[in-house]
Backbone and ligand atoms as CSV (ligand in chain L), in Angstrom:
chain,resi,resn,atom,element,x,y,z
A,1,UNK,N,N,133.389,114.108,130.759
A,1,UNK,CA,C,132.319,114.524,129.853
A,1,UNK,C,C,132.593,113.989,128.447
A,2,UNK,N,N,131.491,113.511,128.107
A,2,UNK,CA,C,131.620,113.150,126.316
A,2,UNK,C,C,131.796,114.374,125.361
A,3,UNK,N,N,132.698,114.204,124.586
A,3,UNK,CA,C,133.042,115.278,123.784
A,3,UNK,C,C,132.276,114.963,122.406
A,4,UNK,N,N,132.009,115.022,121.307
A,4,UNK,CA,C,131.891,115.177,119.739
A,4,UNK,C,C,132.453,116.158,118.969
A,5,UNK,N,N,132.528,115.331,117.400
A,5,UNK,CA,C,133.387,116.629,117.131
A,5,UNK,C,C,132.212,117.503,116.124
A,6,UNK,N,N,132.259,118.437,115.851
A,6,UNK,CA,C,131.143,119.514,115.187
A,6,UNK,C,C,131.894,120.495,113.915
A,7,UNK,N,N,131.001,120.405,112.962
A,7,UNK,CA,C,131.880,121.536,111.899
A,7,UNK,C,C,130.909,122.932,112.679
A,8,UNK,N,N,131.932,123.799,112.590
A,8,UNK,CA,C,132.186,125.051,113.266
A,8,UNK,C,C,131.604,125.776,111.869
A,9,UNK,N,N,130.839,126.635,112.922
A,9,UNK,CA,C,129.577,127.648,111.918
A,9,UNK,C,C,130.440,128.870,111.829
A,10,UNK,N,N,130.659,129.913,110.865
A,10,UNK,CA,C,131.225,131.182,110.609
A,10,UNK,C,C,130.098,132.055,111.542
A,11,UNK,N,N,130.466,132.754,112.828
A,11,UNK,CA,C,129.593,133.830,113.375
A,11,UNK,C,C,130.594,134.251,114.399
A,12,UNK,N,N,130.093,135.787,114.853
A,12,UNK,CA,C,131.076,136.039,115.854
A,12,UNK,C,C,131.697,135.494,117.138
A,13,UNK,N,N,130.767,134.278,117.608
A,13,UNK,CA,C,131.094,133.716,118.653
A,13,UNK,C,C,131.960,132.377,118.297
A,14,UNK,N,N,131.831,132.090,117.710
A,14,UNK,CA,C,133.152,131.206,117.112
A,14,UNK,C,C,133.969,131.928,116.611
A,15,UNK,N,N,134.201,133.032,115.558
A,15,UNK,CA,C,135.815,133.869,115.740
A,15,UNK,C,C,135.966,134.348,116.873
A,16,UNK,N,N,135.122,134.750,118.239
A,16,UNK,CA,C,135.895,135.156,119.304
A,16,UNK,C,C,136.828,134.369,119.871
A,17,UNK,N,N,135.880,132.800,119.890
A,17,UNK,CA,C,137.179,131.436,119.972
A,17,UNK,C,C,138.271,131.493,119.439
A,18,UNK,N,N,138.236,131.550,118.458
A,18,UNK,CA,C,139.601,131.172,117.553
A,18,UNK,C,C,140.760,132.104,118.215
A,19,UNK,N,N,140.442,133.275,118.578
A,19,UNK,CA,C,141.393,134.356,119.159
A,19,UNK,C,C,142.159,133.034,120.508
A,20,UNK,N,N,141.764,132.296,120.833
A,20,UNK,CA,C,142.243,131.920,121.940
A,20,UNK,C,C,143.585,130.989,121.470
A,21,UNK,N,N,143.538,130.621,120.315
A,21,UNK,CA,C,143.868,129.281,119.644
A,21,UNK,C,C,145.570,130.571,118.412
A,22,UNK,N,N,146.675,129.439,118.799
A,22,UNK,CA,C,148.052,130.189,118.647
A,22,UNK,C,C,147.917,130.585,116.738
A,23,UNK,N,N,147.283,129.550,116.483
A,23,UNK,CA,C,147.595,129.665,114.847
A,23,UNK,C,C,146.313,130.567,114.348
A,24,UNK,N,N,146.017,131.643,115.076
A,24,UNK,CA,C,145.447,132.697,114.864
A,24,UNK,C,C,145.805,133.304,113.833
A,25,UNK,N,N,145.273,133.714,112.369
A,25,UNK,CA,C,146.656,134.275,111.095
A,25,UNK,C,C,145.060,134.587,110.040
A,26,UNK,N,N,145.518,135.108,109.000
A,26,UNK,CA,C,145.193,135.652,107.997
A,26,UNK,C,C,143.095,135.357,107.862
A,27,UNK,N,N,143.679,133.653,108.154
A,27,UNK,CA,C,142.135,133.249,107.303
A,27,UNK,C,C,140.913,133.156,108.479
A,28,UNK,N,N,141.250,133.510,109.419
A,28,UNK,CA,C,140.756,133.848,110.487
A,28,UNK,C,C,140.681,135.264,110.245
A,29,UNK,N,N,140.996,136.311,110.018
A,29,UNK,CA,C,140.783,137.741,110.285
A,29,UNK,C,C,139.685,137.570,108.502
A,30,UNK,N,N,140.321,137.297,107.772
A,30,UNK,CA,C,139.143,137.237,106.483
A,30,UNK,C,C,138.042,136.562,106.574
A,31,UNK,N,N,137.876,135.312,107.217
A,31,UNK,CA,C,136.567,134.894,107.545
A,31,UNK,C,C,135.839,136.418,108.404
A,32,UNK,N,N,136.312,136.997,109.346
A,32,UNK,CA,C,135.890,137.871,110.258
A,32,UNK,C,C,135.350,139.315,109.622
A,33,UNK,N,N,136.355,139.268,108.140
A,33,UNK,CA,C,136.238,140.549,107.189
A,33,UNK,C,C,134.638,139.987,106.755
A,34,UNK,N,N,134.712,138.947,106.015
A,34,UNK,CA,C,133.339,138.319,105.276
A,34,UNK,C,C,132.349,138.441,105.720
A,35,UNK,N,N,132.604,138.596,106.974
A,35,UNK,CA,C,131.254,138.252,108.326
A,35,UNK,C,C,130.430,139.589,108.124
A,36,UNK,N,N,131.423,140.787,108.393
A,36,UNK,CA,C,131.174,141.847,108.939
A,36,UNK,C,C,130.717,142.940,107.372
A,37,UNK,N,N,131.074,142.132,106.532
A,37,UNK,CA,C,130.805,142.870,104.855
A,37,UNK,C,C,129.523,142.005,104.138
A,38,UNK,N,N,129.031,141.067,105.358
A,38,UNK,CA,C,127.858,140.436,104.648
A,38,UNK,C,C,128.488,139.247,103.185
A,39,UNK,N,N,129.568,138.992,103.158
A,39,UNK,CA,C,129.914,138.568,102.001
A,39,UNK,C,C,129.552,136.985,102.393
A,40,UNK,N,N,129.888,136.381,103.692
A,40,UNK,CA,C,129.192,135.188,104.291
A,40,UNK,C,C,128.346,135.560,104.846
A,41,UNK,N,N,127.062,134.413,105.224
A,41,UNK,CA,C,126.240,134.710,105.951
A,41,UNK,C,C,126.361,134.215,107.582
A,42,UNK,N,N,126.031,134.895,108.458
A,42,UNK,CA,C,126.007,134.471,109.693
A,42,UNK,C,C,125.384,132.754,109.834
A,43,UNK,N,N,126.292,132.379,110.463
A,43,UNK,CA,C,126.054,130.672,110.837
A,43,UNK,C,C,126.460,129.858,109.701
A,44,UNK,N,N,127.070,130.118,108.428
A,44,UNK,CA,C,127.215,129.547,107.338
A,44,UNK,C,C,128.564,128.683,107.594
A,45,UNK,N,N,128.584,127.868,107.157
A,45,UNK,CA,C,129.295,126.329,107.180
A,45,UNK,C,C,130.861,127.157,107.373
A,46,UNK,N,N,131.866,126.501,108.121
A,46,UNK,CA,C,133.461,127.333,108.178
A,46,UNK,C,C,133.546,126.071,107.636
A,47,UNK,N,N,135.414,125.875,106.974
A,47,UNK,CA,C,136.290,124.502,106.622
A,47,UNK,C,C,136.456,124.134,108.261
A,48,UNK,N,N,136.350,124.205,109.411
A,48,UNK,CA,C,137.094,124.105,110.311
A,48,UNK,C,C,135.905,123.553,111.025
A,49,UNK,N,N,136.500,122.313,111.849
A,49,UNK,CA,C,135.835,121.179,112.689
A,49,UNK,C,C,136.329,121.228,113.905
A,50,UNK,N,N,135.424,121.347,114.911
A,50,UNK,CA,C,136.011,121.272,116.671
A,50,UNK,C,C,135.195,120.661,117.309
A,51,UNK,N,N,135.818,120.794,118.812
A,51,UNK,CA,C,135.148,120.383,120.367
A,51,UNK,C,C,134.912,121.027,121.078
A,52,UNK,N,N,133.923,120.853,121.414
A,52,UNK,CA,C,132.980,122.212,122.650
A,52,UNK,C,C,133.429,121.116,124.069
A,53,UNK,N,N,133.748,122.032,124.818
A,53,UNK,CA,C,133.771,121.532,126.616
A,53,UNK,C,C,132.603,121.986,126.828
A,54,UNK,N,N,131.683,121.800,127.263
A,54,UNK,CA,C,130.829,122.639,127.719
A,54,UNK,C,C,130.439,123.574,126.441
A,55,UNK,N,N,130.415,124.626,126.783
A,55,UNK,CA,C,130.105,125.869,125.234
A,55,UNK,C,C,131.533,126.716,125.243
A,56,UNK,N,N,132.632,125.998,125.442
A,56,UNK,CA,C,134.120,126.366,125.234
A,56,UNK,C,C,134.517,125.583,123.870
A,57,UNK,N,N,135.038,126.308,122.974
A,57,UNK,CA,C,136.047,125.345,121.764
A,57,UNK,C,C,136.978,125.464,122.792
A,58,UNK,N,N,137.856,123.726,122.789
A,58,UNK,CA,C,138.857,123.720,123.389
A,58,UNK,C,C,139.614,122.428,122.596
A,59,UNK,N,N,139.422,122.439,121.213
A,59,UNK,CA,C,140.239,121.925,119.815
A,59,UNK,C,C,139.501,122.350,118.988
A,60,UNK,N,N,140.595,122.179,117.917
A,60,UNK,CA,C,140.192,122.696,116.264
A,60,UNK,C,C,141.098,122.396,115.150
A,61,UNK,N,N,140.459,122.415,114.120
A,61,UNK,CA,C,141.346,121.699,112.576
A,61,UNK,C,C,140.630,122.204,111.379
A,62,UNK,N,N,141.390,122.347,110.598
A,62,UNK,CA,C,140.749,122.912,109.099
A,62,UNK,C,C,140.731,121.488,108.794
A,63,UNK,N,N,139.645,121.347,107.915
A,63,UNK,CA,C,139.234,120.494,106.981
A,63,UNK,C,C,138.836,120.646,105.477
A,64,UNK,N,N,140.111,120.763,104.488
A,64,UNK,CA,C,139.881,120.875,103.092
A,64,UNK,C,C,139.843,120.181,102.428
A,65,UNK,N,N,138.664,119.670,101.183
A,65,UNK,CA,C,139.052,118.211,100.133
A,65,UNK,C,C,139.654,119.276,98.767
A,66,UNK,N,N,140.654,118.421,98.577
A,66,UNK,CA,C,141.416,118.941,97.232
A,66,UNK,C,C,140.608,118.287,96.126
A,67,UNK,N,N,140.634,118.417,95.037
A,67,UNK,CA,C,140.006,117.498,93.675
A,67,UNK,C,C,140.817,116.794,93.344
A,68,UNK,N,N,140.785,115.376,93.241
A,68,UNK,CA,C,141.612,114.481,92.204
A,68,UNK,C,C,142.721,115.060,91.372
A,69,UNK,N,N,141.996,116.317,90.073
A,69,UNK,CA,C,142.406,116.790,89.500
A,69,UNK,C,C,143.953,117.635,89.765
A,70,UNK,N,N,143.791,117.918,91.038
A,70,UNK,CA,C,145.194,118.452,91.758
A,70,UNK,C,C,145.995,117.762,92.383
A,71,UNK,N,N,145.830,116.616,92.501
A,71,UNK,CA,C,146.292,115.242,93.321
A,71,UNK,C,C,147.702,115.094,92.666
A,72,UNK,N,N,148.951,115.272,93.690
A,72,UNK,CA,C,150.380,114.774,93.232
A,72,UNK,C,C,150.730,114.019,94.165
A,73,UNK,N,N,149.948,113.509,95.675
A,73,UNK,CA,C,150.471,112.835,96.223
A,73,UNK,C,C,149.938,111.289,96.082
A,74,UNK,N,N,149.127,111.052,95.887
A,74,UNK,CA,C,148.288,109.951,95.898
A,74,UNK,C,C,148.619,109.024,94.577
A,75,UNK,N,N,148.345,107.490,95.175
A,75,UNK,CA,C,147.768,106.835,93.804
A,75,UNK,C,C,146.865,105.642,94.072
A,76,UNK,N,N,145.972,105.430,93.420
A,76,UNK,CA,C,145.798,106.591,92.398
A,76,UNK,C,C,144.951,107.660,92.781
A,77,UNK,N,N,145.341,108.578,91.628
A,77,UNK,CA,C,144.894,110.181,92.291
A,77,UNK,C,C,143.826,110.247,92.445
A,78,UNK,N,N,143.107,110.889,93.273
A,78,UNK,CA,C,141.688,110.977,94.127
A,78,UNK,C,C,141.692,112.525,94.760
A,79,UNK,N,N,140.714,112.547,95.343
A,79,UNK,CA,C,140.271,113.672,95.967
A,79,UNK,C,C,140.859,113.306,97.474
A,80,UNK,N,N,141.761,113.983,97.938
A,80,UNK,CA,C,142.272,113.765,99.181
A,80,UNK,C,C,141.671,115.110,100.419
A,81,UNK,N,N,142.119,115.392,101.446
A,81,UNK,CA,C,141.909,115.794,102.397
A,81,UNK,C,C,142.962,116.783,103.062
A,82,UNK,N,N,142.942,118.032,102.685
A,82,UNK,CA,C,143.954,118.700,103.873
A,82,UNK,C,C,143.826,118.926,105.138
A,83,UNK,N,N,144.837,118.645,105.733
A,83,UNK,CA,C,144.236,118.863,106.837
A,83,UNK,C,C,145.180,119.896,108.050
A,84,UNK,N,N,144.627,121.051,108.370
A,84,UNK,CA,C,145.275,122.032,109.228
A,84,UNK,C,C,144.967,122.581,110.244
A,85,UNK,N,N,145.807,123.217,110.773
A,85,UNK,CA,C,145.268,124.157,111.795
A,85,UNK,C,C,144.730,122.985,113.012
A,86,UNK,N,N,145.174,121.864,113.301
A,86,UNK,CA,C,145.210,121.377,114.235
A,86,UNK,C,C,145.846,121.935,115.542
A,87,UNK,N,N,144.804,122.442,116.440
A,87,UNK,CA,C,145.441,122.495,117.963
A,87,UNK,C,C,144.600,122.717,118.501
A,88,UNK,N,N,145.240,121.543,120.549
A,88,UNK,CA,C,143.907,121.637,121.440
A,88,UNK,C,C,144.505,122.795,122.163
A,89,UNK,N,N,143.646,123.259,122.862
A,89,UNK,CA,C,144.216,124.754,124.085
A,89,UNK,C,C,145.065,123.846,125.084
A,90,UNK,N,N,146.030,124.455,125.455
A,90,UNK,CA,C,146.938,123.936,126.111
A,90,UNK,C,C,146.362,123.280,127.842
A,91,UNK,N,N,145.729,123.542,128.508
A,91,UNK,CA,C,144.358,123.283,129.454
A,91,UNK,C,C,143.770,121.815,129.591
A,92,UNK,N,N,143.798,121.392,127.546
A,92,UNK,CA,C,143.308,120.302,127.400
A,92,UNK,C,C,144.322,119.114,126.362
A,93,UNK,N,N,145.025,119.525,126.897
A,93,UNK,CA,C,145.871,118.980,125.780
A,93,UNK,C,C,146.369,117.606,125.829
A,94,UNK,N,N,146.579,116.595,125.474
A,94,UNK,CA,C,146.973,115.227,126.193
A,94,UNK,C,C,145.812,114.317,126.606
A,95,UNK,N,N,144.790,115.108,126.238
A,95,UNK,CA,C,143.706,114.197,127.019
A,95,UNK,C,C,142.527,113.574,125.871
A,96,UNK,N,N,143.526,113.037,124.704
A,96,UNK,CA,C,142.857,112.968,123.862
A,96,UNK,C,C,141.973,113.327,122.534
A,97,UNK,N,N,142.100,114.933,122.751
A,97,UNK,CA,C,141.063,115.305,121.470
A,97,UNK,C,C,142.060,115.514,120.488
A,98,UNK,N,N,142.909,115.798,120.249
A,98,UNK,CA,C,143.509,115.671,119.024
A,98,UNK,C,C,143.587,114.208,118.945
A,99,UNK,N,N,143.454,113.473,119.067
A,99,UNK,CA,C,143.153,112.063,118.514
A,99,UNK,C,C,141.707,111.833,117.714
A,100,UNK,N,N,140.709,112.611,118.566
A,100,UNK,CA,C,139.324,112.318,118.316
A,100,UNK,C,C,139.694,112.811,116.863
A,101,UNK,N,N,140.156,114.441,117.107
A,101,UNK,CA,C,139.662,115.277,115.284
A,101,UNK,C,C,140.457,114.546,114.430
A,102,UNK,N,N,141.689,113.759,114.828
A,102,UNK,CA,C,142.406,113.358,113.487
A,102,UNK,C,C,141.535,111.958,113.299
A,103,UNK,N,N,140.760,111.020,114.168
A,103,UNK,CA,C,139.947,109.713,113.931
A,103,UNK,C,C,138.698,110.540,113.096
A,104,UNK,N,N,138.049,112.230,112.989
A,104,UNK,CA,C,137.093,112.003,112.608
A,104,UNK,C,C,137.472,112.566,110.619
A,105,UNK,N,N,138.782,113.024,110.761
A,105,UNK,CA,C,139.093,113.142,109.467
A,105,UNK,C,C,139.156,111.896,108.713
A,106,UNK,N,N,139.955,111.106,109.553
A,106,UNK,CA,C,139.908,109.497,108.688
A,106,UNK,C,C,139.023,109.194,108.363
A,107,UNK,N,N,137.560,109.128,109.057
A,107,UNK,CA,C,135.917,108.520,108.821
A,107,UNK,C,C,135.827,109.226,107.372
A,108,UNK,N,N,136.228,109.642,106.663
A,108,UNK,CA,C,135.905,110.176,105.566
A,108,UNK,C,C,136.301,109.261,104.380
A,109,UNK,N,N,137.227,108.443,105.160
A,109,UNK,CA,C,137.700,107.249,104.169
A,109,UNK,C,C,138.824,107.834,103.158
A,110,UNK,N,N,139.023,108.966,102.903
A,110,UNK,CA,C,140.033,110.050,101.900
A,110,UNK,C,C,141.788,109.823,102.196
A,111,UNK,N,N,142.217,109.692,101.750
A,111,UNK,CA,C,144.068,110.196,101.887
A,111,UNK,C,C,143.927,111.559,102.700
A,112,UNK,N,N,144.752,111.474,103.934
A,112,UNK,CA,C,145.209,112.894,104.534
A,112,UNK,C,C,146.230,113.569,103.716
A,113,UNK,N,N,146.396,114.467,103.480
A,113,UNK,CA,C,147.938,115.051,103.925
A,113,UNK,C,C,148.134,116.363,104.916
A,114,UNK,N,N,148.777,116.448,105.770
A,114,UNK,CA,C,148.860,117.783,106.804
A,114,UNK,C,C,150.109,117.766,107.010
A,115,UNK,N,N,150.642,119.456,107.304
A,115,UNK,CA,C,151.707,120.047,107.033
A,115,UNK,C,C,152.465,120.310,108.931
A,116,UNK,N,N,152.917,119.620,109.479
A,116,UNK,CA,C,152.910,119.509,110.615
A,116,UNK,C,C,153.667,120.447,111.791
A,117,UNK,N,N,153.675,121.170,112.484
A,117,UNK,CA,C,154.344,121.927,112.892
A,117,UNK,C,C,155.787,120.976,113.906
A,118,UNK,N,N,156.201,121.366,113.608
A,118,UNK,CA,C,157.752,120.960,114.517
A,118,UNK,C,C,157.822,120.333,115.686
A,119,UNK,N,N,157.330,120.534,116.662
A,119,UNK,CA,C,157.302,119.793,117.926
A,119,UNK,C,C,156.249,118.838,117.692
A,120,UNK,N,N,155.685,118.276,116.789
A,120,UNK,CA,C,154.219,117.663,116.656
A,120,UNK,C,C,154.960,116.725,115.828
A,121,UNK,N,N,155.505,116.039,115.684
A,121,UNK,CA,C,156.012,115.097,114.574
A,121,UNK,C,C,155.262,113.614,115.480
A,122,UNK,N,N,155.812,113.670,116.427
A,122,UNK,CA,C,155.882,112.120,117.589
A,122,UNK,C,C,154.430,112.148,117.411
A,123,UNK,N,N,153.639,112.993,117.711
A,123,UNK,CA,C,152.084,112.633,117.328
A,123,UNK,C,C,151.779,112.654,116.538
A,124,UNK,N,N,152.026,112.762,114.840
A,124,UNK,CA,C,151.425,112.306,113.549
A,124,UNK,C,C,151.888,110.914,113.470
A,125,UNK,N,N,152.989,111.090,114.340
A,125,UNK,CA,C,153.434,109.319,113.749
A,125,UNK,C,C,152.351,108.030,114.480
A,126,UNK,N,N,152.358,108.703,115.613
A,126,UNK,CA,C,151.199,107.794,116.879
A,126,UNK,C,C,149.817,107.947,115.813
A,127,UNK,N,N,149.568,108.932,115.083
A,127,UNK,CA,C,148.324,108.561,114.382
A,127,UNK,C,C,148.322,108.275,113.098
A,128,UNK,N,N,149.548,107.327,112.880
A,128,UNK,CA,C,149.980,106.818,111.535
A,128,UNK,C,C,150.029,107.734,110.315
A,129,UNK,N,N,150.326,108.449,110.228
A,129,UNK,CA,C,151.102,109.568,109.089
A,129,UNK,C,C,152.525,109.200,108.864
A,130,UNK,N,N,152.689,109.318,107.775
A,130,UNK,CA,C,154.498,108.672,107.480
A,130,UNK,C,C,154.716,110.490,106.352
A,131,UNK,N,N,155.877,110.368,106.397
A,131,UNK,CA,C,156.426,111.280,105.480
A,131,UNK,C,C,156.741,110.619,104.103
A,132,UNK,N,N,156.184,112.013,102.830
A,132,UNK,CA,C,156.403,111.250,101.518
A,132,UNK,C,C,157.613,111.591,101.344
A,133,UNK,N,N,158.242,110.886,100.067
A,133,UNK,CA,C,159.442,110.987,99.738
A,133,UNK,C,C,159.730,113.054,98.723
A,134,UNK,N,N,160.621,113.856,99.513
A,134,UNK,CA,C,160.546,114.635,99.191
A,134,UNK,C,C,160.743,115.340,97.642
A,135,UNK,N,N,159.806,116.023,97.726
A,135,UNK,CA,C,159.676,116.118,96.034
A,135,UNK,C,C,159.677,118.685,95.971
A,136,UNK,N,N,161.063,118.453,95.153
A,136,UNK,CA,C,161.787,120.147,95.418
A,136,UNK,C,C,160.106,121.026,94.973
A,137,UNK,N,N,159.995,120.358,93.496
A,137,UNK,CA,C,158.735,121.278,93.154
A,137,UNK,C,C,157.380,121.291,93.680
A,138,UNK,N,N,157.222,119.967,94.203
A,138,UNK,CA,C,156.029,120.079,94.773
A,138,UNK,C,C,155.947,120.566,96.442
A,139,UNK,N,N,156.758,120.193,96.802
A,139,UNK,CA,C,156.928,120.753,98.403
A,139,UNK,C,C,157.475,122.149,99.116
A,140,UNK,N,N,158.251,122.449,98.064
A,140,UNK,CA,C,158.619,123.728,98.141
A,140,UNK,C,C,159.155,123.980,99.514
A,141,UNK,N,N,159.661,123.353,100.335
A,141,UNK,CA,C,160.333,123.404,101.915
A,141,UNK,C,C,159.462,123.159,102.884
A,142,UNK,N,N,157.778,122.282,101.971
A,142,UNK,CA,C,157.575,121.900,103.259
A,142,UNK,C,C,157.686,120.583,103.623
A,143,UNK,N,N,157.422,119.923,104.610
A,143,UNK,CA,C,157.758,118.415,104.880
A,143,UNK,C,C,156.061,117.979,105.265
A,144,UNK,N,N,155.412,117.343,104.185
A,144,UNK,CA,C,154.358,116.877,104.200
A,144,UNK,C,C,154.176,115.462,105.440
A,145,UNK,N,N,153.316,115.055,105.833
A,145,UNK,CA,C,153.453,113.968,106.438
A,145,UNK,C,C,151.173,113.617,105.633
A,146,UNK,N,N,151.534,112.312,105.302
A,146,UNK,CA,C,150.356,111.801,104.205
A,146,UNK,C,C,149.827,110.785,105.240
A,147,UNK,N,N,148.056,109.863,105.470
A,147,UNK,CA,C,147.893,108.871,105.906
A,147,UNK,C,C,147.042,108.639,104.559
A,148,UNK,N,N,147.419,107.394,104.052
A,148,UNK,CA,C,146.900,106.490,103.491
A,148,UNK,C,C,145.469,105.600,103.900
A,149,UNK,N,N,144.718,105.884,103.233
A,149,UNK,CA,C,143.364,104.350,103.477
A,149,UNK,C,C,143.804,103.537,102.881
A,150,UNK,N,N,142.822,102.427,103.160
A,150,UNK,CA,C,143.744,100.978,102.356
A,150,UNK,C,C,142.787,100.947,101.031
A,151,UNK,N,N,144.288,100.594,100.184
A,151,UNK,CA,C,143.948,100.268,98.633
A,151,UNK,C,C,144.677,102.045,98.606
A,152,UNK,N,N,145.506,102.404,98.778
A,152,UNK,CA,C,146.070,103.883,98.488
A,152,UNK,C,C,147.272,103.665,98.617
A,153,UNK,N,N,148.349,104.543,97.307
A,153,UNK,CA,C,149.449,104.287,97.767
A,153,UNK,C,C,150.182,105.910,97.129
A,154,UNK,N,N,151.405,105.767,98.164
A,154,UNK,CA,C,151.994,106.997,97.424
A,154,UNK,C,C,152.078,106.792,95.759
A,155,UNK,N,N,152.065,108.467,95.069
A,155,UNK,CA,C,152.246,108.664,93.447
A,155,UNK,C,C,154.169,108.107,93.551
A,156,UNK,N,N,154.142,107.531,92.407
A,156,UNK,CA,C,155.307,107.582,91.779
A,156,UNK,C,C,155.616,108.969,91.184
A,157,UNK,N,N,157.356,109.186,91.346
A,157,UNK,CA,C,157.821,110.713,91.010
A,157,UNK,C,C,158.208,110.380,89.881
L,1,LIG,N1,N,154.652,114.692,121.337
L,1,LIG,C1,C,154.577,113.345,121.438
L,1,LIG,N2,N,153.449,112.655,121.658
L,1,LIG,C2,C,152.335,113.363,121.772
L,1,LIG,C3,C,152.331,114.779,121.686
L,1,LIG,C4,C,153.550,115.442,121.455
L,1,LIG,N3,N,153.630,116.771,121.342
L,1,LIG,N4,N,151.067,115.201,121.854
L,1,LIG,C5,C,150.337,114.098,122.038
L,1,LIG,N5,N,151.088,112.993,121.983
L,1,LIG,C6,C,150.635,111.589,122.086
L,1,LIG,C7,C,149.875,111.347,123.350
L,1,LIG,O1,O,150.740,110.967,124.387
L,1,LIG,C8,C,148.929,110.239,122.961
L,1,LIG,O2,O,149.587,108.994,122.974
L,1,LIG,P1,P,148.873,107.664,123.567
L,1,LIG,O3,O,147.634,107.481,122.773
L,1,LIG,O4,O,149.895,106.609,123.356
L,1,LIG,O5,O,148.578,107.982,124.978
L,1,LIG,C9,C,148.616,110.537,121.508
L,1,LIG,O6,O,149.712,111.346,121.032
L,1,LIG,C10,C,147.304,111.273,121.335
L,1,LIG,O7,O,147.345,112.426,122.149
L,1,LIG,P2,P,146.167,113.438,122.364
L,1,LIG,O8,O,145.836,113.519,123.814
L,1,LIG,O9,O,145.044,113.151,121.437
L,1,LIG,O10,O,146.923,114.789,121.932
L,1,LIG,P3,P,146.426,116.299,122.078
L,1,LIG,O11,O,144.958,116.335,122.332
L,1,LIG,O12,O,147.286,117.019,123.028
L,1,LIG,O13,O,146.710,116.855,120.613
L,1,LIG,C11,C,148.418,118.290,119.587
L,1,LIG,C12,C,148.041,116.881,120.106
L,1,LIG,C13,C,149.887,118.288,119.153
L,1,LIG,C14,C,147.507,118.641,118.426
L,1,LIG,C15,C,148.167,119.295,120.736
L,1,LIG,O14,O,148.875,118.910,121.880
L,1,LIG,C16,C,148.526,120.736,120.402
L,1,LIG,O15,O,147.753,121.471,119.769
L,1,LIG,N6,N,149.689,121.182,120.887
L,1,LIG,C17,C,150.109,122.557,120.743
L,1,LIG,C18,C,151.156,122.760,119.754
L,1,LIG,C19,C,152.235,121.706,119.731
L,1,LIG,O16,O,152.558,121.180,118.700
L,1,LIG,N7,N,152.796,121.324,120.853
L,1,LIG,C20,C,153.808,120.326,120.875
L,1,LIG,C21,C,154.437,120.216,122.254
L,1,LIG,S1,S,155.442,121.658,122.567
């Protein structure tokens, strides 16, 4: 089946998804607070982009643009791209869609940077992410891994 990838609408049937998905945590239960206090509106735009099997999410990724203005990794500094909360359900895993969501972050033409979980290294590298040179204040213990567009280069420290 052809997959696409879709930005994911804030409503209860997409947070029931997310329950399925490991990195279940904070901004998931506050999107769910917002929902239910009227503070978002039902169907209103989430940061988070996925793949429907059928009418199953079975991947997902946050998608944040930072402002230029906050830019310490880049040069020159620009509005880059965070990117998180990557994971397919284990069911589907290997079969490609985490390739699709990280090809549809690139289409944006932006600098990535995403914060990678531990066993996931061998696949940022397969989708060309390199690690920046570590920097104490700005990273604070985490180990960034950045993809570059062309004409982009790491900031000088
Ligand atoms: N280690 C090494 N290579 C990996 C990998 C991993 N954990 N996961 C995928 N790859 C490779 C694939 O073999 C594939 O290579 P190829 O193009 O040469 O065939 C490429 O990366 C793309 O793989 P894809 O099928 O798009 O990966 P995916 O859909 O499974 O998505 C993750 C990758 C890591 C996002 C997904 O597997 C996931 O959410 N995993 C759960 C959490 C986790 O980190 N698990 C790690 C294993 S314990």
């Amino acid at each position: 089946m052809e997959t696409k990838v879709v930005r994911l609408k804030i409503n209860f049937k997409t947070l029931e998804e997310f329950k399925k998905f490991k990195e279940y945590g904070l901004q998931e239960l506050s999107m769910l607070e917002d929902l239910e206090a009227n503070i978002v509106d039902n169907n209103s735009d989430s940061p988070f982009y996925g793949i429907y099997f059928g009418d199953k999410l079975i991947a997902r990724m946050s998608l944040y643009q930072i402002d230029a203005k906050f830019d310490r990794y880049f040069y020159p500094p620009q509005n880059y791209l965070e990117l998180w909360k990557l994971e397919v359900l284990p069911d589907y895993q290997g079969k490609g869609y985490g390739r699709q969501l990280v090809e549809f972050a690139k289409s944006f033409k932006l600098p990535i940077k995403t914060n990678p979980r531990m066993q996931s290294r061998d696949f940022w590298e397969k989708m060309g992410f390199t690690p920046v040179e570590y920097d104490m204040e700005r990273d604070r213990g985490e180990n960034p891994l950045v993809w570059y567009p062309e004409g982009v280069e790491a900031q000088e420290k």
